[in-house]
N, CA and C atoms as an extended XYZ file, in Angstrom:
306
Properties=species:S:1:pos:R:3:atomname:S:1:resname:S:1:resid:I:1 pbc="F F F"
N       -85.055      -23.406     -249.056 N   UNK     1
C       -86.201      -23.885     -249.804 CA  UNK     1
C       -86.470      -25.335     -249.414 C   UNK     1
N       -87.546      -25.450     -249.174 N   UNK     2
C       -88.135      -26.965     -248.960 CA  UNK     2
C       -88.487      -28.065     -250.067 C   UNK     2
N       -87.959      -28.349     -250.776 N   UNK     3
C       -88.041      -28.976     -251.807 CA  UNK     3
C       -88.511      -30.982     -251.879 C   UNK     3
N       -90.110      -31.350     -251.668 N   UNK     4
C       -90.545      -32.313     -251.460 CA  UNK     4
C       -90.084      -33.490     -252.202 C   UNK     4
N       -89.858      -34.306     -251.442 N   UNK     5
C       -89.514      -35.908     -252.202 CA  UNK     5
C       -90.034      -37.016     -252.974 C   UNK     5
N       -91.447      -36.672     -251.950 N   UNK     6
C       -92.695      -37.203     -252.524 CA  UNK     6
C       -94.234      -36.937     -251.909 C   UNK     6
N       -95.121      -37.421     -252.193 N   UNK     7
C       -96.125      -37.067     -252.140 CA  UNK     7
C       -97.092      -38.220     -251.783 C   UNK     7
N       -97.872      -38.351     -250.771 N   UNK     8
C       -98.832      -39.436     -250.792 CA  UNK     8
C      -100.062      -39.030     -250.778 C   UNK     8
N      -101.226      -40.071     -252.058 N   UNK     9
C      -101.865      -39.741     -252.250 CA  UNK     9
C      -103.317      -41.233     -252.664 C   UNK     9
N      -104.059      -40.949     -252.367 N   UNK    10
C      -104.806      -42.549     -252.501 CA  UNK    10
C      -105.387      -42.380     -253.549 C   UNK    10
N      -105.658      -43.752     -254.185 N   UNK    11
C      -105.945      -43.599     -255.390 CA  UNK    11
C      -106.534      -45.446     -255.565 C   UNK    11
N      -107.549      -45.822     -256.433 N   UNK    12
C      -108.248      -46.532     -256.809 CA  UNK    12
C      -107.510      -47.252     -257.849 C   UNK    12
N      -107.077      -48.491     -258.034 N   UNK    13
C      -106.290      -49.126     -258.726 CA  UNK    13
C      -107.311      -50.544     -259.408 C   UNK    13
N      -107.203      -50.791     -260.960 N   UNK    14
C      -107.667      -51.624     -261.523 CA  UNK    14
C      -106.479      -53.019     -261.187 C   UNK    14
N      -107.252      -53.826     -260.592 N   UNK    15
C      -106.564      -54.816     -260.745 CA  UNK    15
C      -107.660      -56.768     -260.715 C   UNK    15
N      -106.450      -57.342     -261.187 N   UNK    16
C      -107.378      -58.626     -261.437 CA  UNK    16
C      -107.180      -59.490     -260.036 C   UNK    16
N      -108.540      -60.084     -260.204 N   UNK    17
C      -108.636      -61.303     -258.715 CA  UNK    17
C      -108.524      -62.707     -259.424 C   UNK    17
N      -107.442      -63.395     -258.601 N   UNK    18
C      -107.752      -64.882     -259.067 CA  UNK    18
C      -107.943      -65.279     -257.866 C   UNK    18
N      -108.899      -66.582     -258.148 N   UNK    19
C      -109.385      -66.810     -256.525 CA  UNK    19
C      -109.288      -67.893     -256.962 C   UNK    19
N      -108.565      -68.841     -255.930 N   UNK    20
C      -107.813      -70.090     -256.069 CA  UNK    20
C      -108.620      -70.684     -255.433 C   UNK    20
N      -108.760      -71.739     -255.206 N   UNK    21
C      -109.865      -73.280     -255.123 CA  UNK    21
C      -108.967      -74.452     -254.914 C   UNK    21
N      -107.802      -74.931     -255.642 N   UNK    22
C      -106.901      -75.887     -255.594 CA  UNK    22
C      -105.657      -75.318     -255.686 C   UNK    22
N      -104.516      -75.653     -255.553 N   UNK    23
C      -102.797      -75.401     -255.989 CA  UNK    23
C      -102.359      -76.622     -256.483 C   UNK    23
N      -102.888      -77.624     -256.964 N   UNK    24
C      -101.759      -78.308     -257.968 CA  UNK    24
C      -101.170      -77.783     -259.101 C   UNK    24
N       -99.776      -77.405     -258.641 N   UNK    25
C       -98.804      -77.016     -259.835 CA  UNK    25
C       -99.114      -76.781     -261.477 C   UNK    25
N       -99.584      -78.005     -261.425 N   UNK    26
C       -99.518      -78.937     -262.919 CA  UNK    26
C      -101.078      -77.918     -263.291 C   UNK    26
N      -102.039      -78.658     -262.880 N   UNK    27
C      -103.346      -77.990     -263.271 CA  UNK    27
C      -103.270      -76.775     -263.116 C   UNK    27
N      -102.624      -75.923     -262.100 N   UNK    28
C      -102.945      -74.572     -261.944 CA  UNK    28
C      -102.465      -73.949     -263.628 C   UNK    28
N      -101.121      -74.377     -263.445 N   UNK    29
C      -100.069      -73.613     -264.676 CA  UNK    29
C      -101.128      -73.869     -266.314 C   UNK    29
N      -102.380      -75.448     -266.395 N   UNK    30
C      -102.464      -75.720     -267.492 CA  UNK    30
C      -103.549      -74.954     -267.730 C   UNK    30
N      -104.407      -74.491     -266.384 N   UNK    31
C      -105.825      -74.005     -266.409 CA  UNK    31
C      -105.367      -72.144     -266.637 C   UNK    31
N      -104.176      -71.822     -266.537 N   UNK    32
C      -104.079      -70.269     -266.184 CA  UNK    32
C      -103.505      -70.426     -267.869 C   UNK    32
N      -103.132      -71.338     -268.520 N   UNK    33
C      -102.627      -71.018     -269.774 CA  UNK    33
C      -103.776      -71.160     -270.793 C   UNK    33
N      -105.075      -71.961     -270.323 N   UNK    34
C      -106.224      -71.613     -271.433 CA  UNK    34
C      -106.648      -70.394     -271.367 C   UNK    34
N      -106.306      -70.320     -269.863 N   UNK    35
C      -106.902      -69.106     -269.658 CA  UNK    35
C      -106.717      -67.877     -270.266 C   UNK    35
N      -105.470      -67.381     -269.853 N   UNK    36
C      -104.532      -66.537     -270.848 CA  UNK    36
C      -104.234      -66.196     -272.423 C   UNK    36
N      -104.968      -67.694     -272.625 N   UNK    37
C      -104.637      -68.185     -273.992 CA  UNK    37
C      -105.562      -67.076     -274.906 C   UNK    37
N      -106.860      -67.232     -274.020 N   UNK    38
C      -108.235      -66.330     -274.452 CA  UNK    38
C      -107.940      -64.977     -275.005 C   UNK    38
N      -107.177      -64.499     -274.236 N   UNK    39
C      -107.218      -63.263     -274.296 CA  UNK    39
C      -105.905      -62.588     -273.560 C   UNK    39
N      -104.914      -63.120     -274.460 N   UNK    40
C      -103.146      -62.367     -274.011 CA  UNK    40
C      -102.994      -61.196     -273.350 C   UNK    40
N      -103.769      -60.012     -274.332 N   UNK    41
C      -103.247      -58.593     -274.098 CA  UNK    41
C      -103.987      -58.207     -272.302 C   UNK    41
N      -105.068      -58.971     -271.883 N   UNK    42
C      -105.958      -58.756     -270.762 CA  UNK    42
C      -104.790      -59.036     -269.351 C   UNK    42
N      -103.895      -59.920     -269.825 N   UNK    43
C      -102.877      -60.343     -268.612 CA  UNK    43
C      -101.740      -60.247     -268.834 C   UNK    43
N      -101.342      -59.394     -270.008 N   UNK    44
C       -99.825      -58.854     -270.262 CA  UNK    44
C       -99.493      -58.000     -268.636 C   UNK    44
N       -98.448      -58.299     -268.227 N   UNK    45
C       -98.000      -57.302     -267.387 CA  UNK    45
C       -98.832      -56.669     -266.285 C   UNK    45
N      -100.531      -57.402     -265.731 N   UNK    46
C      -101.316      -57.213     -265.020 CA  UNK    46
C      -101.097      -57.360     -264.098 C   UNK    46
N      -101.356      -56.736     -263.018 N   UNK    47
C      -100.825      -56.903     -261.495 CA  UNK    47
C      -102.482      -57.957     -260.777 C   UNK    47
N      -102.025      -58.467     -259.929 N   UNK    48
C      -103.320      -59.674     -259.506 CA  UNK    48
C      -103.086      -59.729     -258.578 C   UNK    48
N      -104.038      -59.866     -257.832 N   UNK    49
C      -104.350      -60.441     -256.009 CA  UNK    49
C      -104.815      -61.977     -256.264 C   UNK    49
N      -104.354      -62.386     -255.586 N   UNK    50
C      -104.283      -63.713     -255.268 CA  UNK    50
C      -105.431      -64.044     -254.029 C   UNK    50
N      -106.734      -64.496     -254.057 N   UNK    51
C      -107.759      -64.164     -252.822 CA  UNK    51
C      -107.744      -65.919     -252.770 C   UNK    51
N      -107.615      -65.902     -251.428 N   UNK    52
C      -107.710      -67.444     -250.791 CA  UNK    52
C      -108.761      -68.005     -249.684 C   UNK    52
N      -110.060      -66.778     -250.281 N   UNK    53
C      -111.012      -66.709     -249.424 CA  UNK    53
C      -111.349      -68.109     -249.729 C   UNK    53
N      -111.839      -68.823     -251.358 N   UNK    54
C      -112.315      -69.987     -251.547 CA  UNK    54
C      -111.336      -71.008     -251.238 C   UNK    54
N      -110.168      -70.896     -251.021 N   UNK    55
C      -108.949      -72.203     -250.774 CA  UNK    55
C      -109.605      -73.263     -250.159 C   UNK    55
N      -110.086      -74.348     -250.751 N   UNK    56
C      -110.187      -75.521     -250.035 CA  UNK    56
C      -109.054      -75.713     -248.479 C   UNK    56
N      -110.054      -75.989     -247.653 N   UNK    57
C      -109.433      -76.176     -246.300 CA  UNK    57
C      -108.363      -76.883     -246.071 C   UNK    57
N      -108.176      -78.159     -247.123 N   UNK    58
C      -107.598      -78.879     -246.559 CA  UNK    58
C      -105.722      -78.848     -247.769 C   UNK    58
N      -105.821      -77.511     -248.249 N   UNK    59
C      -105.197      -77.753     -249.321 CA  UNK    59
C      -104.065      -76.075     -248.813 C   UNK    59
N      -102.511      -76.489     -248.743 N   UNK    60
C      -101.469      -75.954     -248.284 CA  UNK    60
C      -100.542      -75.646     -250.063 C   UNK    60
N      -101.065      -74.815     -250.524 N   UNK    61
C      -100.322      -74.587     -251.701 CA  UNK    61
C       -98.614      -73.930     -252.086 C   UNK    61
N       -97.771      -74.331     -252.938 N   UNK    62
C       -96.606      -74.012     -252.562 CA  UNK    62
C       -96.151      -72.513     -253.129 C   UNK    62
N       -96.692      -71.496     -252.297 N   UNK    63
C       -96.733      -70.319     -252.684 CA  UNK    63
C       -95.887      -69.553     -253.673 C   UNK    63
N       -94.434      -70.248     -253.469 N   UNK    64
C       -93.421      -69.837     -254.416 CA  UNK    64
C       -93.384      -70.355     -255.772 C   UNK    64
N       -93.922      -71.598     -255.786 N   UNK    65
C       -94.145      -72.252     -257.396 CA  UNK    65
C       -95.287      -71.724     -257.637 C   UNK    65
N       -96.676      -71.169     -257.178 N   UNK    66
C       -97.857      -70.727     -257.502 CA  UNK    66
C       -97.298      -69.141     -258.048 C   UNK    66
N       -96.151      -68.560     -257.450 N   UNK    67
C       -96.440      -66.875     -257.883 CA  UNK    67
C       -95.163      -66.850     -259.414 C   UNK    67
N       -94.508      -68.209     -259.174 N   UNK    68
C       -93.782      -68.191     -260.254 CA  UNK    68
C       -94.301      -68.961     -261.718 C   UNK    68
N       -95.450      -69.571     -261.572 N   UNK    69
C       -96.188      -70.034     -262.787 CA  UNK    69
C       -96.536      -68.406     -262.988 C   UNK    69
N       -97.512      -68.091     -262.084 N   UNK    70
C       -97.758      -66.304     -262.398 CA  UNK    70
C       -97.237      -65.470     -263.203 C   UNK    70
N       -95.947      -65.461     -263.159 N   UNK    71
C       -94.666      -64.809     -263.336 CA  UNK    71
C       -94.858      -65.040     -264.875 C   UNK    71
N       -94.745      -66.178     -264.949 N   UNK    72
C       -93.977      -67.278     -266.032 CA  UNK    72
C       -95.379      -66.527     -267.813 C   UNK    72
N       -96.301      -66.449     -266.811 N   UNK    73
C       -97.308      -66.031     -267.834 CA  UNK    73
C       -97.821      -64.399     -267.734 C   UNK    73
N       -96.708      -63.819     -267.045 N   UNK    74
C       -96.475      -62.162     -267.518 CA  UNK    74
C       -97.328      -61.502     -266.799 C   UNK    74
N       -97.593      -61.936     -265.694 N   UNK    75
C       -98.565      -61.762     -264.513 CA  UNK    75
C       -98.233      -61.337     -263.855 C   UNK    75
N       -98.602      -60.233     -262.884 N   UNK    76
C       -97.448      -58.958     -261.589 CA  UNK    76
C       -97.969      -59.948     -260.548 C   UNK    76
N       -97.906      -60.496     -259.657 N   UNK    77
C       -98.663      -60.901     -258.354 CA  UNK    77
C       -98.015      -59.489     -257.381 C   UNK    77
N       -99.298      -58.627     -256.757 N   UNK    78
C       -98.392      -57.710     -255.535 CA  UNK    78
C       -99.646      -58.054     -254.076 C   UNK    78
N       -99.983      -59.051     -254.394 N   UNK    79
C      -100.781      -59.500     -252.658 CA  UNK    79
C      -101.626      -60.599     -252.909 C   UNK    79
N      -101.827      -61.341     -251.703 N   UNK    80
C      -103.053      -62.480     -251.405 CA  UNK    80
C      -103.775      -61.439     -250.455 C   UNK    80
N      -105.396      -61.829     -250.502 N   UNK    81
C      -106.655      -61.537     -250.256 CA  UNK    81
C      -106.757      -62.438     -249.339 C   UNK    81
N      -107.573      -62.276     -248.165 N   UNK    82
C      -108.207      -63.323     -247.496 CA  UNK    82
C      -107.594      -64.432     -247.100 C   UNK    82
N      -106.357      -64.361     -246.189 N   UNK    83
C      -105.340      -65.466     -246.568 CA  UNK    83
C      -105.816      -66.264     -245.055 C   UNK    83
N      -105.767      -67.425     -244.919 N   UNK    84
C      -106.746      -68.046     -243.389 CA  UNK    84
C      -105.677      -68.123     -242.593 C   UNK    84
N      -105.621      -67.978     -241.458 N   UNK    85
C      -104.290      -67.943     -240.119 CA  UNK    85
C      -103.571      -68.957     -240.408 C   UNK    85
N      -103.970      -70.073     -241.035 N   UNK    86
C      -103.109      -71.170     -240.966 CA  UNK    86
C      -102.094      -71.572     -242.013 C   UNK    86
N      -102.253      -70.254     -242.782 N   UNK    87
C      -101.108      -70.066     -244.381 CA  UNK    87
C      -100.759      -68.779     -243.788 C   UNK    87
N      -100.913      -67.823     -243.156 N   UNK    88
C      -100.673      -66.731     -242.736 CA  UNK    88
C       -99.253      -66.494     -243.309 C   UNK    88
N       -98.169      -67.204     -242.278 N   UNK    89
C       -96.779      -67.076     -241.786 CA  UNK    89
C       -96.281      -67.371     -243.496 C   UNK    89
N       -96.853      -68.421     -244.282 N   UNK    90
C       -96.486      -68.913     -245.417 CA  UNK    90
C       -96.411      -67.522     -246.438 C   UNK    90
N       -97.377      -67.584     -246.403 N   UNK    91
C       -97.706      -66.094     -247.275 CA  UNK    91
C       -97.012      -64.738     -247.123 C   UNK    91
N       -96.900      -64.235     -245.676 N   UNK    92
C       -95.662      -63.720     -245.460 CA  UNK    92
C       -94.364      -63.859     -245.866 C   UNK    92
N       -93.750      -65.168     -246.368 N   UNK    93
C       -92.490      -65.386     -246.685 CA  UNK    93
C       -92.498      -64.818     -247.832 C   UNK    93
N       -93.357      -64.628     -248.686 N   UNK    94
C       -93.426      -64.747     -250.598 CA  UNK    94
C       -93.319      -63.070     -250.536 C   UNK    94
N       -93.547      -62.317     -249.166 N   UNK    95
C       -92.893      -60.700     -249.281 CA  UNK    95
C       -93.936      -60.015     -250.358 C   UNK    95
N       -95.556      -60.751     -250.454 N   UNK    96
C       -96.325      -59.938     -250.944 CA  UNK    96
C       -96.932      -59.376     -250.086 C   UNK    96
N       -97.953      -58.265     -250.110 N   UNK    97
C       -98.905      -57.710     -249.327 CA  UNK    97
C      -100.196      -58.885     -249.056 C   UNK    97
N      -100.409      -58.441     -247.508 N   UNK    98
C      -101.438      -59.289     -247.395 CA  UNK    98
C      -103.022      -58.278     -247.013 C   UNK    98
N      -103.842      -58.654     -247.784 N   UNK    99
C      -104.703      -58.034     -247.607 CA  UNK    99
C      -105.871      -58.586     -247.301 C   UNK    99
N      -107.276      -57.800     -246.372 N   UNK   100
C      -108.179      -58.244     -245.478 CA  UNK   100
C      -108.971      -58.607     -246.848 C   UNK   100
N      -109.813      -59.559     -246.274 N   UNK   101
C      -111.160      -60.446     -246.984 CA  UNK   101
C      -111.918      -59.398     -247.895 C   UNK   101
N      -112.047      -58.177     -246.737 N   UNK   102
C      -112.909      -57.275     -247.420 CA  UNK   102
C      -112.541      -56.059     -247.916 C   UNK   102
């Protein structure tokens, strides 16, 4: 008997976009806690893409303190969006999925 392990199958997933603009630590963590503040149950345990299509050019954010404020406020991070060649390798380290612009 052939007895299957698993099954793959595609499927359409609700998830939230934060689209980052700056990474200071400090502001990110104070602006994601009004944020949150609004409306708790909306980002309990929500999984989020991280899109770095808007990332100011000139701004190298510290990916591991950015996904651990995330964390910190009950937030899934499972990928960055749109990540520009020149954070590429960075973004790779943090072992999320990286996914195209579009």
């Amino acid at each position: 008997m052939n007895e299957l392990s698993f099954q793959v199958k595609g499927s359409a997933v609700s998830v939230i976009v934060l689209e980052l603009y700056r990474a200071t630590p400090e502001l990110f963590a104070r602006q994601l806690d009004e944020k949150t503040s609004r409306a708790p149950q909306l980002f309990l345990n929500s999984s989020i893409v991280i899109d770095l299509e808007n990332l100011a050019a000139d701004v190298v954010p510290d990916f591991a303190r950015l996904l651990e404020i995330c964390r910190a406020f009950n937030m899934q991070p499972m990928a960055f969006r749109a990540v520009p060649e020149a954070l590429l390798a960075q973004v790779r380290e943090t072992g999320l999925a990286v996914l195209p612009a579009s």
